[in-house]
Backbone bond lengths (Angstrom), bond angles and torsions (degrees), N, CA, C in turn:
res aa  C-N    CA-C-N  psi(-1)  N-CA   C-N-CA  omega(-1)  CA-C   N-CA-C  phi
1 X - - - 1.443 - - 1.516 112.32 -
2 X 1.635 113.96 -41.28 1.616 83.58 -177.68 1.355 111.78 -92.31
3 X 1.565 119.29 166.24 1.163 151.49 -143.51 1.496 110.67 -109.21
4 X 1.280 114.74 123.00 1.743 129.21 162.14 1.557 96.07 -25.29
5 X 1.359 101.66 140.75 1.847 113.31 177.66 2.295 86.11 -88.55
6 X 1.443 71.10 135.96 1.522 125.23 175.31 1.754 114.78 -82.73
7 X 1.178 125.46 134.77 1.250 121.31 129.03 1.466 119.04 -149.23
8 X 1.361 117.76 -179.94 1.027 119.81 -140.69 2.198 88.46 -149.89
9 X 1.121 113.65 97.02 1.713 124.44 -161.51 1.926 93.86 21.76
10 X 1.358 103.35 -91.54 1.603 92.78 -141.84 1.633 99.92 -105.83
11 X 1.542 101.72 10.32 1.424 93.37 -170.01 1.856 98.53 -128.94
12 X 1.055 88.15 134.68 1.704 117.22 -162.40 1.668 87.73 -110.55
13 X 1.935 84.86 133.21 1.838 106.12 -161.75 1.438 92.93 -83.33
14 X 1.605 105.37 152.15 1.390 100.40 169.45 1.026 160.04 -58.48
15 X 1.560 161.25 85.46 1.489 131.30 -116.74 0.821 127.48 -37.81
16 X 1.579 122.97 -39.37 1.883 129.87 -171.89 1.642 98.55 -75.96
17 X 1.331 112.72 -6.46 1.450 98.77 -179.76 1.877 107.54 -104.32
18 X 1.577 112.83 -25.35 1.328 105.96 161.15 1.485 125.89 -54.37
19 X 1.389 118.93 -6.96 1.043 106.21 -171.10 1.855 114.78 -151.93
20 X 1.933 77.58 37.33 1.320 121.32 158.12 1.186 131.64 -76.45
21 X 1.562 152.33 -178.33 1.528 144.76 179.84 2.149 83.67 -110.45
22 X 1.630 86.41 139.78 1.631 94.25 178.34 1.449 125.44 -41.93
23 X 1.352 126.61 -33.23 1.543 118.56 169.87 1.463 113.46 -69.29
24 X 1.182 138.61 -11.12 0.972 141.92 164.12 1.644 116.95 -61.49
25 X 1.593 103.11 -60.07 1.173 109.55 -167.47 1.905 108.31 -68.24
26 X 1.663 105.40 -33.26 1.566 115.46 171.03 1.746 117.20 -80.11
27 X 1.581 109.66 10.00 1.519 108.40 170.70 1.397 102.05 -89.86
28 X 1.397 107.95 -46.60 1.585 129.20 -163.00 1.837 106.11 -69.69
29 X 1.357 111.88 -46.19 1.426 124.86 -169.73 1.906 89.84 -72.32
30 X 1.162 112.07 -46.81 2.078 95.88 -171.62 1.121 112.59 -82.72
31 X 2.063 115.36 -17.36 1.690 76.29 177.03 1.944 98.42 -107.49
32 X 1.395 122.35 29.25 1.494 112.87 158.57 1.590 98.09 -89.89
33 X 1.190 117.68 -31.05 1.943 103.80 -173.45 1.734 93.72 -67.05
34 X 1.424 137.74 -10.40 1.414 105.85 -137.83 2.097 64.93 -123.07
35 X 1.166 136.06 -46.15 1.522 141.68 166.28 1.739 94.31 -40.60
36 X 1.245 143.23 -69.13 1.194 142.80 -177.98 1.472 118.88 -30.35
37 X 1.500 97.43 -72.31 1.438 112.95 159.52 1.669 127.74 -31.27
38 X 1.251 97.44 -69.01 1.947 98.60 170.67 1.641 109.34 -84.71
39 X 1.191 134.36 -29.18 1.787 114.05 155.11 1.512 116.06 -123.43
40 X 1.294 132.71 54.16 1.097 126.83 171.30 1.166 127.21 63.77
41 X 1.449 134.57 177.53 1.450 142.38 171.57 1.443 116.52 -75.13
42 X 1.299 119.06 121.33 1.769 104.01 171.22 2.072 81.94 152.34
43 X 1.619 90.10 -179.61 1.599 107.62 -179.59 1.808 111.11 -35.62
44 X 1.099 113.97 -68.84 1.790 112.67 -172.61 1.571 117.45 -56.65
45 X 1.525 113.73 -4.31 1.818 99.79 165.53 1.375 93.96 -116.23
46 X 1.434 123.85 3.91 1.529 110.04 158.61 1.544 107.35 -74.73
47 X 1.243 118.16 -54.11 1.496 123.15 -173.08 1.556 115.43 -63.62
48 X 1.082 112.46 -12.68 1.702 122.15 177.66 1.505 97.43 -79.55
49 X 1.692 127.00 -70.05 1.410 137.06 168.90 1.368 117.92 -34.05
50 X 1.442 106.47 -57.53 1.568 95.94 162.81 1.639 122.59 -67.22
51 X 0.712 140.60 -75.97 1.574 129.02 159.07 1.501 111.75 8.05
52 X 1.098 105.97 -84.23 1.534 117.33 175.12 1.259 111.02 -13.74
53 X 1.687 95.33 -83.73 1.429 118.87 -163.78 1.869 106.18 -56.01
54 X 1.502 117.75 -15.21 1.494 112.97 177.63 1.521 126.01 -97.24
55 X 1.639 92.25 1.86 2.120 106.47 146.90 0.776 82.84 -73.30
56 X 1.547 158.18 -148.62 1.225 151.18 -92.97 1.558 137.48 -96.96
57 X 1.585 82.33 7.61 1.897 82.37 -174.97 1.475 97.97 -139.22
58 X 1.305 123.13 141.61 1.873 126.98 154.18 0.964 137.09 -90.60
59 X 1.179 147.21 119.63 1.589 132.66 161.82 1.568 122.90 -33.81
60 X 1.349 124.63 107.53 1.084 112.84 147.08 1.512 136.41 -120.56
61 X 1.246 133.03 106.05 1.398 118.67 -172.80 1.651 88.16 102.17
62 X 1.651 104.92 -141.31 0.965 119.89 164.86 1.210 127.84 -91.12
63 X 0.829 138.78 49.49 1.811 143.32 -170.54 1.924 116.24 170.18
64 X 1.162 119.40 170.39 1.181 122.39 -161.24 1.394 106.43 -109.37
65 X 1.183 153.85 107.11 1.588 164.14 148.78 1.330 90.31 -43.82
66 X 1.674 116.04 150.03 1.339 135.30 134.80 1.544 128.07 -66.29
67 X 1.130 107.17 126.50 1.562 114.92 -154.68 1.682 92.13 -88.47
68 X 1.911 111.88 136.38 1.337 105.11 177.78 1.609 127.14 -58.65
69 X 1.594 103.31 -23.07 1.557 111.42 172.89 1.729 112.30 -125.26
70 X 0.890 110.90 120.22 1.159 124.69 174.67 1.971 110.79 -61.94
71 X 1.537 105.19 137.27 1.167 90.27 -175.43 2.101 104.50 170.33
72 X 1.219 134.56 -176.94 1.218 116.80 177.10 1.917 111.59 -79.14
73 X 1.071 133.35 116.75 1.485 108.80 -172.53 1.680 129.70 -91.84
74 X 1.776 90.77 18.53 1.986 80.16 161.82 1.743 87.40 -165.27
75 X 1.578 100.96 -141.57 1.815 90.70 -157.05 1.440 107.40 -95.05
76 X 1.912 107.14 -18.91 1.627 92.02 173.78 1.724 106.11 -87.25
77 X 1.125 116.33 -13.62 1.600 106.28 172.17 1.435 117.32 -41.90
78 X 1.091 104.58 -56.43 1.383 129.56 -173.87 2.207 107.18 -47.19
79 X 1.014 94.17 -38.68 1.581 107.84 -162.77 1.911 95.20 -76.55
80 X 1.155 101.23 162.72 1.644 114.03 -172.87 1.587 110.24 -151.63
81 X 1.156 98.86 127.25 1.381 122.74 167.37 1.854 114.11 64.45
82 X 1.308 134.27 -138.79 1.481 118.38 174.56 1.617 106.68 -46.94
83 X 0.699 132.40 -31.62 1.502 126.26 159.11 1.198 124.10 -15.33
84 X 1.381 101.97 -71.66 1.662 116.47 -152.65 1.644 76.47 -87.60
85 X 1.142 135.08 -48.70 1.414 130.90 -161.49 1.502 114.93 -48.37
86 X 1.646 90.10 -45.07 1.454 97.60 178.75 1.989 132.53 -58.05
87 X 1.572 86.49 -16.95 1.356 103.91 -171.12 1.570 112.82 -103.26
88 X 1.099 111.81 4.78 1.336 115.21 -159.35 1.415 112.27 -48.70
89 X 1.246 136.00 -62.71 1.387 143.65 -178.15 1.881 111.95 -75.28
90 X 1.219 118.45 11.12 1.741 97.63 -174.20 1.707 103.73 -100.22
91 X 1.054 110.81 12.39 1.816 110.55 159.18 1.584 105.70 89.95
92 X 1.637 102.16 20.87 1.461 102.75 -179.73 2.213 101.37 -72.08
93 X 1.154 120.54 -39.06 1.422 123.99 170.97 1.287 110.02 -45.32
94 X 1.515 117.97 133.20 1.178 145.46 176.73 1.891 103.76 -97.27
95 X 1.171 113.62 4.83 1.552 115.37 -168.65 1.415 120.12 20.18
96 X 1.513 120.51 70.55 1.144 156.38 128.13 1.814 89.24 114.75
97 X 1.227 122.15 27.45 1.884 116.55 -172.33 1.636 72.93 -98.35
98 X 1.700 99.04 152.10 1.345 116.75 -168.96 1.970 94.93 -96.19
99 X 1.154 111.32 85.86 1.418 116.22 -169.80 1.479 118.49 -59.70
100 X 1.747 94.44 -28.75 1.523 95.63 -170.13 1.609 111.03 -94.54
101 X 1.594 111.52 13.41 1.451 114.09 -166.68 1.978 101.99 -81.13
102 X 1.049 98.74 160.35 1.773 100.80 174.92 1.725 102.63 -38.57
103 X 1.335 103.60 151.48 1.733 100.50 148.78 1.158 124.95 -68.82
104 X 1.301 128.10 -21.34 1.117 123.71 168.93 2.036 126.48 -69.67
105 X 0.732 83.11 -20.68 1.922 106.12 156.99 1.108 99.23 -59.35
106 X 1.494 103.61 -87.77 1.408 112.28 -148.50 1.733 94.19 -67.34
107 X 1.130 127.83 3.55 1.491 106.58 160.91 1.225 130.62 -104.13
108 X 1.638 115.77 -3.00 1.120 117.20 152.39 1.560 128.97 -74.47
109 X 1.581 115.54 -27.69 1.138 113.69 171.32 1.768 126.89 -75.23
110 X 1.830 101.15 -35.10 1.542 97.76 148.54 1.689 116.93 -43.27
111 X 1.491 117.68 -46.02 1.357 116.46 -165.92 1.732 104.29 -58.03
112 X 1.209 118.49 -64.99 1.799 117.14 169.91 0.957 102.69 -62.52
113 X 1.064 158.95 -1.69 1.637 145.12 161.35 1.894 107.51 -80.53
114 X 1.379 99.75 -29.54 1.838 108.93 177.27 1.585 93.33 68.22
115 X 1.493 101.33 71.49 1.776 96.79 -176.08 2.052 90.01 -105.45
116 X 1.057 120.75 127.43 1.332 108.52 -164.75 1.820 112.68 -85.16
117 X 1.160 127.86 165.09 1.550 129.72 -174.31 1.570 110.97 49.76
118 X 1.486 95.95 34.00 2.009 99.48 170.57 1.492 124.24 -80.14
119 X 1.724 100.73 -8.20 1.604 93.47 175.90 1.512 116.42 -84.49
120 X 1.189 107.51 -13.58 1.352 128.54 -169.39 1.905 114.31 -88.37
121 X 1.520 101.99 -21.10 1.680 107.64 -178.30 1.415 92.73 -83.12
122 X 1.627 89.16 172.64 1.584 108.80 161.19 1.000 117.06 -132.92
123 X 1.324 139.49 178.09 1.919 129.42 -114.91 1.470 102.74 -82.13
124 X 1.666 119.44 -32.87 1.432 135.66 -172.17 1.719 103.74 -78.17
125 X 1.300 110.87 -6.48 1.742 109.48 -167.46 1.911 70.76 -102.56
126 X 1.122 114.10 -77.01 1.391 112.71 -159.95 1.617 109.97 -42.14
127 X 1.457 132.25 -57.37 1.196 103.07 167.49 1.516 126.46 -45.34
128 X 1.361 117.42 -59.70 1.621 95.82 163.27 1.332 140.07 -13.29
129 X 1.345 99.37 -55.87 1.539 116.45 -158.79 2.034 109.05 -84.22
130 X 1.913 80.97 -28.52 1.869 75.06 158.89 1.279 122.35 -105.11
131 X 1.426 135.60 7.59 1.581 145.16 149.02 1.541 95.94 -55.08
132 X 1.441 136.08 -79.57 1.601 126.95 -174.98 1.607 111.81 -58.07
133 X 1.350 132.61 -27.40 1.409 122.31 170.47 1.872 102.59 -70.97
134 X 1.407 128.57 -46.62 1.489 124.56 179.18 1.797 92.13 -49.91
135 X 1.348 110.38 -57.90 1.395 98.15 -154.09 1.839 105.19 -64.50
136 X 1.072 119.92 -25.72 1.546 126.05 -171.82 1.680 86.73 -77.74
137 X 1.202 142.79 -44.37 1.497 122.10 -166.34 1.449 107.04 -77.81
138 X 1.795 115.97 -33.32 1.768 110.31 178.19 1.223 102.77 -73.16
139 X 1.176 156.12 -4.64 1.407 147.00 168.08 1.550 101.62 -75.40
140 X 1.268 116.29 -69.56 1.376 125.47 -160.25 1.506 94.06 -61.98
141 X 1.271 141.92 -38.63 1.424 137.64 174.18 1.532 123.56 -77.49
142 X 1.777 112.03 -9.73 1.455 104.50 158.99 1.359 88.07 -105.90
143 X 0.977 164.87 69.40 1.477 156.17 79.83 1.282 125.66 -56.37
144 X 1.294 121.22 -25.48 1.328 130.59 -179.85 1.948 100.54 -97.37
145 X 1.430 109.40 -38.98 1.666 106.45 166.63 1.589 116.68 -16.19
């Protein structure tokens, strides 16, 4: 599943996305060229690309799965334009965990992630608990980069 590293002229894909499946890396790469274009290079056509790419794709581990339903996957996804801007920092982001998916999802993906005492959380502990397992596998996998 994961995918040959990508780039795209001067902008180099993100690690979790090198070692992403190719629609991932070609969701993320057209809408940062097309975010670039209408606001330039820097944080806000990263945060547009990511957005995007988290209708249809999740973080798991180190890399991004295609999500079976396409859709916004937590509460700032959902939000649009000064909206979402406005909210940026109050911890509504799930950083790419599909928040709004069943618990039963998100407890199978805790389950391959080996997130421990997951039968015992409930749906807001388990995203947690797979936001610090994503972040513990992209470290340990740009260490090995």
């Amino acid at each position: 599943m994961p995918a040959r590293k990508r780039t795209s002229g001067a902008t180099d894909l993100p690690s979790t996305l090198e070692r992403s499946p190719r629609k991932a890396q070609e969701t993320w790469l057209a809408t940062h060229a097309a975010a670039v274009e209408q606001y330039g290079e820097g944080e806000r056509a990263h945060r547009t690309a990511f957005a995007s790419l988290k209708h249809s794709f999740e973080k798991v581990g180190d890399h991004w799965e295609e999500k079976a339903e396409k859709g916004p996957s937590d509460r700032q996804a959902e939000r649009r334009g000064a909206d979402a801007r406005a909210h940026l920092d109050d911890g509504d982001s799930a950083g790419g965990v599909d928040a709004n998916a069943s618990k039963q999802h998100l407890y199978d993906i805790a389950r391959r992630l080996r997130v421990p005492g997951r039968s015992r959380m409930s749906k807001a502990e388990l995203v947690e608990a797979i936001q610090r397992a994503n972040d513990r596998a992209t470290a340990a996998a740009r260490g090995r980069d």
